[in-house]
N, C-alpha and C positions, 0 to 999 in steps of 0.2 A: 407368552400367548401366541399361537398356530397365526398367524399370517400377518401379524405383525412386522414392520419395518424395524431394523436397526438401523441410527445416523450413519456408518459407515456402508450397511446395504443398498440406504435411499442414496449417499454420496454415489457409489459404485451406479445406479441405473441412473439417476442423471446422465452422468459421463455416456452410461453406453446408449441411452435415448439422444443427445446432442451429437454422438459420434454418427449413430445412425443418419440424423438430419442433413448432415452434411454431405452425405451422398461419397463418404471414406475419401476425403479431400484429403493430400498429403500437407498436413500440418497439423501441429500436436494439441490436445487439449492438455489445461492444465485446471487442479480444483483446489484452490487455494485458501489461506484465511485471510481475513483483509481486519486487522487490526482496528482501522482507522473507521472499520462498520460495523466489527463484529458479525460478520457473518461471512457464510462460504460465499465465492467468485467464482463462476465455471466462463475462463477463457478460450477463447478460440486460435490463439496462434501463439508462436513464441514473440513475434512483437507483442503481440495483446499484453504478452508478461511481462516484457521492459517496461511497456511504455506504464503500466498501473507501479510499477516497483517504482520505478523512478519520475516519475513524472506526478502521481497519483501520493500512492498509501506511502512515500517516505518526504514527498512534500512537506512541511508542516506550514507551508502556507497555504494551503489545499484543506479545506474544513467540510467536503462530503463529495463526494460525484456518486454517478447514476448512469445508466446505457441508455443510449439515446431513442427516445422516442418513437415512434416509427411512423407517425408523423412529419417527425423531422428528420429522420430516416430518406423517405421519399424523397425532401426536399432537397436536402442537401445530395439525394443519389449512392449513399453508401448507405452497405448493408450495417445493422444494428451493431453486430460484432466488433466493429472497425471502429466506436467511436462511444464518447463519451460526455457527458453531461458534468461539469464539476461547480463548484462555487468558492471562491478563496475568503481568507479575510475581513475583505473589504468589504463581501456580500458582490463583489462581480462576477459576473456567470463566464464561463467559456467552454468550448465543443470543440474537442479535439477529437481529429481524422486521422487516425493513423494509416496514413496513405504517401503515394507523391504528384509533385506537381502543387502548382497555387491553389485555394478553394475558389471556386468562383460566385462564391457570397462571403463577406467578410465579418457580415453580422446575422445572426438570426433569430427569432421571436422563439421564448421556449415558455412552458408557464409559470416560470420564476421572472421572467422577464427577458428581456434582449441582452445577446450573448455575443461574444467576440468568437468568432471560428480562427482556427490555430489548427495547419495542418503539421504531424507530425511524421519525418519525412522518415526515411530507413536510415539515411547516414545520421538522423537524431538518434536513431535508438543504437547503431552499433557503437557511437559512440559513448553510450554507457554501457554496454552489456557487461563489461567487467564486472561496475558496480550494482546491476541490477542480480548476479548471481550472491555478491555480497549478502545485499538484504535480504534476498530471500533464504538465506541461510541463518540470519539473524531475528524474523520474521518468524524462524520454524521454535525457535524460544519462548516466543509471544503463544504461539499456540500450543507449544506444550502444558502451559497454563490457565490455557484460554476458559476452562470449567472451574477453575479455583479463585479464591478469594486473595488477591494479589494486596489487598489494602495495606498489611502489619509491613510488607516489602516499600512499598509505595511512603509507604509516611519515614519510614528509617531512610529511604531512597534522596526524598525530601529534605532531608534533614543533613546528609552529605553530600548533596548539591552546593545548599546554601553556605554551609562551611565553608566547601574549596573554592566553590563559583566555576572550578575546571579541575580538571583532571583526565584520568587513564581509569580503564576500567580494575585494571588490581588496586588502583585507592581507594576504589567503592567496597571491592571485595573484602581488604585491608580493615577497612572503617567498618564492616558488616559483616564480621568474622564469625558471628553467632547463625548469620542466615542461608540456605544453600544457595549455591554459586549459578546454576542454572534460573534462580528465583530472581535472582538482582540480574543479572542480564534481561531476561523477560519484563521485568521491571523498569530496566532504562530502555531496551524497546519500543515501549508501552512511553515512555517519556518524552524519546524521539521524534516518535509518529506523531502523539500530541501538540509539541513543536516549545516542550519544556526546555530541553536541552537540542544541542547540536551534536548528532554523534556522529564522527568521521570516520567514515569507510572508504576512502578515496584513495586509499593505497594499498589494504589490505582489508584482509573480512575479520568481523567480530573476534575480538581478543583481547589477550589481557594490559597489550600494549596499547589498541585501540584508544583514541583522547574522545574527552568530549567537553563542553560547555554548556554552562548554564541559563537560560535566555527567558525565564519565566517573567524576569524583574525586568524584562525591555518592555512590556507590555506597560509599564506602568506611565 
């Protein structure tokens, strides 16, 4: 149909209407998937990308965030881009700045409730930017299946977790020799983020060496 959008046209004029706003500030946009919300994230800087990879959507004690208010915006003196709204666990709120220097409020009122500010400083983020290229390499699995039905992966997934309790990713692959091999990565992705298992990227990026562990049964 004549003047219809497609998701990758409406993705494309996002980017170039947010590019425009900025008044062609040198720093990169990125339009990401966010596993952990199902939906797109249009970032404004390469910190904005560390600090959600690693701080954010690979968390799995991090159970949603939000871009911060602009209410709270005001108060706290940083622009919207620069910060974020999250909730862990425990249902504790916190607002991280990715900025430097101290915050000079330490808590503040949000409408989920009062929140612990956490400012997140540049020598935080270089010190993962390793791992924050990782994920989002790992990340891009997740979304390759992001329109499909991942369940029949997810319950076989399930089911050789609880076997090993730990392993590498070719014992998954091994154990699920019937399934495609891009489908069980996106799979334990999807696991990670949730905060089923523990996938370790800390030395190298998604592989077949890659270890991970099982953490669904710590909840209990």
């Amino acid at each position: 149909m004549a003047g219809v959008q497609t998701l990758p046209s409406r993705q494309r004029a996002r980017v170039l209407e947010a590019y425009r706003g900025r008044g062609h500030r040198n720093s990169n946009l990125w339009l990401v998937y966010s596993v952990k919300q199902d939906q797109d994230l249009l970032l404004h800087s390469d910190r904005s990308l560390v600090h959600w990879l690693t701080f954010l959507e690979s968390d799995p004690d991090v159970t949603g965030f939000a871009p911060i208010p602009d209410e709270l915006s005001s108060v706290l003196n940083v622009g919207p881009a620069a910060a974020m709204v999250l909730e862990r666990k425990d249902r504790q709120l916190e607002v991280h700045l990715v900025a430097s220097g101290a915050p000079e409020l330490t808590t503040v009122e949000t409408h989920g409730g009062p929140a612990k500010v956490r400012v997140i400083a540049p020598e935080d983020l270089q010190a993962r930017a390793r791992l924050a290229v990782r994920w989002l390499k790992a990340i891009g699995y997740a979304g390759l299946f992001r329109f499909k039905d991942l369940t029949p992966v997810s319950n076989q997934l399930t089911l050789a977790f609880t076997r090993r309790w730990s392993g590498t990713v070719n014992d998954l692959v091994d154990d699920l020799a019937g399934l495609n091999r891009a489908a069980i990565l996106a799979g334990l992705v999807k696991a990670a983020i949730g905060g089923h298992v523990e996938l370790d990227l800390s030395s190298h990026g998604l592989c077949g060496a890659s270890g991970w562990k099982w953490t669904r049964w710590d909840e209990r």
